[in-house]
C-alpha positions in Angstrom: 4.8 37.2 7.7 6.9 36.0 10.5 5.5 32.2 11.0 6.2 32.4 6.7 9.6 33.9 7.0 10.5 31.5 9.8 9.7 28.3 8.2 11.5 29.2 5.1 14.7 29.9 7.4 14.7 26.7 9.1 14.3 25.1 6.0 17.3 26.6 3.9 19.8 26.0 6.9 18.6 22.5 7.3 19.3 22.3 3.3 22.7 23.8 3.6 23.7 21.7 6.4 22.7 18.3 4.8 24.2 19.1 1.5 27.3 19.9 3.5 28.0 16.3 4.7 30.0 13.9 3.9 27.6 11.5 1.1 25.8 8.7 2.1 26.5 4.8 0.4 23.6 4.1 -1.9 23.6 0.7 -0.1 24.1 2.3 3.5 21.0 0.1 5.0 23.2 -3.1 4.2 26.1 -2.2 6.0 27.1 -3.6 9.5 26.3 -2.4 13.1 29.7 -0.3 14.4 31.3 0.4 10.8 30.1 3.6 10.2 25.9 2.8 9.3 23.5 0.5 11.5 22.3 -1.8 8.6 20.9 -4.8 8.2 24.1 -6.9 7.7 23.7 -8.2 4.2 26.3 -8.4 3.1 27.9 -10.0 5.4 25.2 -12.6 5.3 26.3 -13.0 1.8 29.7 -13.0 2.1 29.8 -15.6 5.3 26.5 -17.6 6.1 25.3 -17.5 2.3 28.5 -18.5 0.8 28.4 -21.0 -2.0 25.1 -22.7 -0.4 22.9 -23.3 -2.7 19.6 -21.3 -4.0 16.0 -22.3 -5.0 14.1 -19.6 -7.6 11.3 -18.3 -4.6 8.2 -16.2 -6.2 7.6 -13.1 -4.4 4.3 -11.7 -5.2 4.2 -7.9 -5.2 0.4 -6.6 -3.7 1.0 -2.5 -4.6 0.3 -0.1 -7.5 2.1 -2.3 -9.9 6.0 -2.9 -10.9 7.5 -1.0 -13.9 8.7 -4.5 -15.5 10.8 -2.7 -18.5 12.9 -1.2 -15.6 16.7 -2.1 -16.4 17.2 -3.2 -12.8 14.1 -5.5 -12.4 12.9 -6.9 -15.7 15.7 -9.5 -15.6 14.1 -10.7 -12.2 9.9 -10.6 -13.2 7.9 -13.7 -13.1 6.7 -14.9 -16.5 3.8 -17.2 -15.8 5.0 -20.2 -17.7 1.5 -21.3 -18.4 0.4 -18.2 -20.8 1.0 -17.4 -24.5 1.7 -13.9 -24.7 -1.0 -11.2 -25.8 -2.8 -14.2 -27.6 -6.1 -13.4 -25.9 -6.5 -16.5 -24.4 -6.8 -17.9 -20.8 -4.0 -20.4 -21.9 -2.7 -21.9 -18.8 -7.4 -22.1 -17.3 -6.6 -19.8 -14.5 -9.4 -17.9 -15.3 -7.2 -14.8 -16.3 -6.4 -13.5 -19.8 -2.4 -13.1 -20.7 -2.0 -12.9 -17.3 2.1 -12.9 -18.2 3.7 -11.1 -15.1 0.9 -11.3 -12.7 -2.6 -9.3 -12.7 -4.3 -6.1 -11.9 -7.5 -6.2 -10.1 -8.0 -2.1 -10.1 -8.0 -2.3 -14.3 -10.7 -2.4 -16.9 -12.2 -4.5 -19.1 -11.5 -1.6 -21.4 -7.5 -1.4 -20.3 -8.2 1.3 -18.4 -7.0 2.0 -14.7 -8.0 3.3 -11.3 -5.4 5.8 -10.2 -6.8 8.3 -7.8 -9.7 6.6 -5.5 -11.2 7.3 -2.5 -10.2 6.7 1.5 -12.1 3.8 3.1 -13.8 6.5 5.7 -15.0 8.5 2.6 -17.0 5.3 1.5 -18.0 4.4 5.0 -19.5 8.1 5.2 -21.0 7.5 1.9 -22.1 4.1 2.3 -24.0 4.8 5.7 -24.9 8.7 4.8 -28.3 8.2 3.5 -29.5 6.0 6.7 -28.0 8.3 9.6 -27.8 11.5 8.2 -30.7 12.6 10.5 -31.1 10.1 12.9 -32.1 10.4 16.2 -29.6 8.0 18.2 -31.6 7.4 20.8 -34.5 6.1 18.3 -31.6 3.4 17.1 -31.9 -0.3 18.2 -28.6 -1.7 19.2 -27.3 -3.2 15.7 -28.1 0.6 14.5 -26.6 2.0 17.3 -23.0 0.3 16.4 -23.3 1.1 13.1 -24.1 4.6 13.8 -21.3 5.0 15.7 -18.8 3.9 12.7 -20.8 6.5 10.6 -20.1 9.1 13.2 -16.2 8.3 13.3 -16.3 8.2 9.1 -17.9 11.4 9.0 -15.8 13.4 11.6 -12.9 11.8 9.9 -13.9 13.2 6.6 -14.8 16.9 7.9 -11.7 17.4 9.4 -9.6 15.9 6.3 -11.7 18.1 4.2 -11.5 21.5 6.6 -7.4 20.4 6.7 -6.9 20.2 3.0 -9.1 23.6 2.3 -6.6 25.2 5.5 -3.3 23.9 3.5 -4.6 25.4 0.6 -5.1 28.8 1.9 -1.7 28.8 3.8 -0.1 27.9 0.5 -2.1 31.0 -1.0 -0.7 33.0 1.7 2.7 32.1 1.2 2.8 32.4 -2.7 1.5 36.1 -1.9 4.0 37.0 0.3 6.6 35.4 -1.3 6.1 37.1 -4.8 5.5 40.6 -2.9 8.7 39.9 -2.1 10.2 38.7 -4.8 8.9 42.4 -6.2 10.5 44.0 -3.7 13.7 42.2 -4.5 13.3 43.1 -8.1 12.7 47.2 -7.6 16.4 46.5 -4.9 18.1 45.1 -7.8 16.7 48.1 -10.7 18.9 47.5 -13.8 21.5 45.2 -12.5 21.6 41.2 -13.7 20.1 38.5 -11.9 23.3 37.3 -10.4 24.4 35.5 -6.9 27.1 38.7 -7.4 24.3 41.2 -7.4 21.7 40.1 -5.1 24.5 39.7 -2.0 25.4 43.1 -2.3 21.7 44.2 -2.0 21.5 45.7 1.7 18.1 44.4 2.8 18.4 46.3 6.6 15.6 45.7 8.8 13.0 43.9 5.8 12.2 40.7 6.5 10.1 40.8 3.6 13.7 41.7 1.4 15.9 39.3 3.5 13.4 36.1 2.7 13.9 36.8 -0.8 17.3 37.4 -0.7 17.8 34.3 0.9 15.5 32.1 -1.3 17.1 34.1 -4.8 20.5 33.2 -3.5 19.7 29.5 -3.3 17.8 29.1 -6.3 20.6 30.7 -7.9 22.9 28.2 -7.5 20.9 25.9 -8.1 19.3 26.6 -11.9 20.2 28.7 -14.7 17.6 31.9 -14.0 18.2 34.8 -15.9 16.1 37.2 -14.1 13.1 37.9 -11.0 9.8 36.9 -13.1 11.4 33.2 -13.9 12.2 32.6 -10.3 8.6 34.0 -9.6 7.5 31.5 -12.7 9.4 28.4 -11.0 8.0 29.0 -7.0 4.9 29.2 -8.3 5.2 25.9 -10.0 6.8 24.5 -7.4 3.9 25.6 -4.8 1.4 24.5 -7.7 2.7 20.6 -7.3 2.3 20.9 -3.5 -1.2 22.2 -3.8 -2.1 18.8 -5.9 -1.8 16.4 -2.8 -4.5 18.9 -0.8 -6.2 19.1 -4.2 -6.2 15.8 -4.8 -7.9 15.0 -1.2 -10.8 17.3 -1.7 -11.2 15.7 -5.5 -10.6 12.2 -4.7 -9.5 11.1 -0.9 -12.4 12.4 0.8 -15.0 13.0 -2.1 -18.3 11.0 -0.9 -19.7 11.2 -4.2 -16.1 10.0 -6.4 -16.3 6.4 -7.1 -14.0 5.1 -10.2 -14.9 1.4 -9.5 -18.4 1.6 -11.6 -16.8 3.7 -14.8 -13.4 1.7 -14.6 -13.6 -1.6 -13.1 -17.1 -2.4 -13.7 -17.3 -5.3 -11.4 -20.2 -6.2 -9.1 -18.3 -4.7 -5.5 -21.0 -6.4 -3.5 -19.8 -9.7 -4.7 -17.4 -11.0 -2.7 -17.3 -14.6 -4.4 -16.7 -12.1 -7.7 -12.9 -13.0 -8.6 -12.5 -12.7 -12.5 -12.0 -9.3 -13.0 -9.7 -6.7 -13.9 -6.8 -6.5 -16.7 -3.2 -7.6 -17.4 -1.9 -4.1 -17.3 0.8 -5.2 -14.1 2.2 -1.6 -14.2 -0.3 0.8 -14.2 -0.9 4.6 -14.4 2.2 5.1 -11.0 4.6 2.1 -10.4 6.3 4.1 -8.4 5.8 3.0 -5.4 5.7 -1.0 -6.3 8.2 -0.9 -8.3 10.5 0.9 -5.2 9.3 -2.3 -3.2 10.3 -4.8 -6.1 13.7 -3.3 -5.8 14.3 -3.8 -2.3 13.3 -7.0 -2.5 14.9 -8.4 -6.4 16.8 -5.4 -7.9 19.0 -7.8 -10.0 22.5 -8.0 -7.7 25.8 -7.1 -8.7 25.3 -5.6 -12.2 26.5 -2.5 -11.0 23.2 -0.7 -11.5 21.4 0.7 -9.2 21.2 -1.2 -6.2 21.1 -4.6 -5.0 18.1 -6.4 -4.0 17.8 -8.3 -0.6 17.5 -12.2 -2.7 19.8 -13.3 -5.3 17.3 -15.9 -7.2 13.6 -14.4 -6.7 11.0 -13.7 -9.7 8.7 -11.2 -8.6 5.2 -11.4 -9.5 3.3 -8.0 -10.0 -0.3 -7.7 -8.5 -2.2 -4.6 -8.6 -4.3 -3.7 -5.7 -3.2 -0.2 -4.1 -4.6 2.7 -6.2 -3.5 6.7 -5.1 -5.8 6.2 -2.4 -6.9 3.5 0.2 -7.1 0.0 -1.5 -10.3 -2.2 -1.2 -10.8 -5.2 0.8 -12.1 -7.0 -2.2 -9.0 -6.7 -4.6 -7.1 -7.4 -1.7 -8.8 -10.5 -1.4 -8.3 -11.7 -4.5 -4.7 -10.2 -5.2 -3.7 -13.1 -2.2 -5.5 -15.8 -3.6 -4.0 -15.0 -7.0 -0.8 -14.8 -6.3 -0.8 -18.5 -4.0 -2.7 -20.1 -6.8 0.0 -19.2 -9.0 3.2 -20.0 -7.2 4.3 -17.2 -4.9 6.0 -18.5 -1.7 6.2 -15.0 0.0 4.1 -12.7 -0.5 4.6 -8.4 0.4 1.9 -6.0 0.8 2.5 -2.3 1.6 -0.5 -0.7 2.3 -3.2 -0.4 5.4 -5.9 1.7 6.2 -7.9 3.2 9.3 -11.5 2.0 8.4 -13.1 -0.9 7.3 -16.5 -1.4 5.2 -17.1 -4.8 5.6 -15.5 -8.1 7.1 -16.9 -10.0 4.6 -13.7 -11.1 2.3 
């Protein structure tokens, strides 16, 4: 109960402090050294060493989970591959992709369907090497063996204790919804028939209950926060809340570190073992979660001075959206092919956020 009561303490004053200062520019990482935020200097780049030089159109290939290309500050700034017919079905400009218009996705279907969740690069390592070491003797191994026994070992030990991590989250987020709705009850029998109000709860006297005084504390935030008209809705809303966080450990004994989860043959349907395999995939740039991409496309071209948003870093870029990264580790393969598309087709610079621990194979 303490560790529980403790971390929810530190978490509320560290909220009330932060809310309490003074707000932070939007464009705060742009600012100069020594006037108030230690940024990057941009705009003094632009007002002084840019100034009226002039500008070439660069293409900056994007290698993420795809770029939302309707978004009000980017789509004014998205390549359009002036080769291709729109949705025509045809491989117009013999690039060997289909309405390739904004760039590709190599993590699509045939079908027009996606990868979204996939797997860590140590679950398929474990998976991939399982059946030959799970009972070998090591000292029966011949030196090649012996190496790659070794990168079994580290895959495996690096699955268990993902795995035995996500189940312990799990349970410690079980252990806090419990205590915190025993006492949330307890908070509800303090306040008997009067209203669900900030009012109300501050005059409860919670004495020596930690158990009372942790709900207190957590009603009295939520309270001014939302529009909660009694106990069982604040109840309904933590548990929603805890429900979201209990995805991501979810999501790593489903997908991340699942030995026997592999969307590539239901999905993709490409021959992985092919390395000289390129044509593949779909045209669907954005995918299932942009998110991420799509936060990258606007550092680099959010369209400047429109008063939306924020600025991007260049002033005359098209940015090229190639899918690669799914919500998991991406695969050396797409990765591969996600470079050589986006040089074949006219990107100068090209960004990729994204790495992993493991590898499967050097081959691409």
């Amino acid at each position: 109960m303490n560790r529980f009561f403790n971390v929810l303490v530190v978490f509320f004053v560290g909220f009330t402090i932060l809310s309490a200062q003074t707000p932070t520019p939007n464009d705060w990482y742009y600012g100069n050294p020594g006037e108030g935020y230690n940024g990057i200097s941009m705009q003094k780049a632009y007002q002084e060493f840019l100034k009226d030089k002039k500008t070439k159109t660069v293409i900056v290939a994007i290698i993420d989970s795809g770029i939302d290309i309707e978004h009000e500050d980017l789509a004014a700034n998205i390549w359009v591959n002036p080769g291709e017919i729109p949705n025509n079905g045809i491989d117009d400009d013999k690039n060997g992709y289909i309405d390739d218009i904004h760039g590709w996705n190599f993590i699509g279907g045939p079908n027009g369907k996606n990868v979204g969740p996939d797997s860590y690069e140590a679950t398929r390592v474990y998976g991939s090497l399982k059946y030959k070491y799970d009972k070998a003797i090591p000292s029966n191994l011949n030196k090649k063996d012996k190496a790659e026994y070794e990168t079994y070992v580290r895959a495996k030990e690096t699955v268990d204790k993902e795995i035995e991590k996500a189940k312990g989250s799990l349970q410690k987020l079980d252990n806090v919804e419990m205590k915190v709705m025993a006492a949330f009850d307890a908070l509800a029998i303090a306040l008997g028939d009067n209203s669900f109000t900030s009012e109300n709860v501050n005059t409860i006297e919670t004495g020596d209950s930690q158990e009372l005084t942790m709900a207190k504390t957590l009603a009295l935030q939520y309270l001014t926060d939302s529009e909660l008209k009694d106990v069982p809705q604040l109840k309904a809303k933590i548990k929603d809340e805890l429900n979201e966080d209990r995805k991501n450990y979810q999501n790593k004994l489903d997908f991340a570190y699942n030995v026997d989860f592999d969307p590539r043959k239901t999905i993709v349907k490409d021959n992985y073992n092919d390395p000289t395999e390129k044509y593949y995939g779909n045209n669907d740039v954005e995918g299932p979660d942009p998110l991420h991409g799509t936060h990258v496309g606007g550092i680099v071209g959010a369209v400047r001075n429109n008063e939306i948003g924020m600025d991007g870093v260049a002033s005359n870029v098209k940015l090229m959206s190639v899918r690669a990264v799914p919500d998991g580790d991406e695969r050396d393969k797409d990765v591969a092919n996600a470079i050589r598309y986006a040089v074949d087709n006219g990107a100068s610079v090209i960004n990729m956020s994204f790495g992993k621990a493991s590898a499967l194979t050097n081959t691409w």
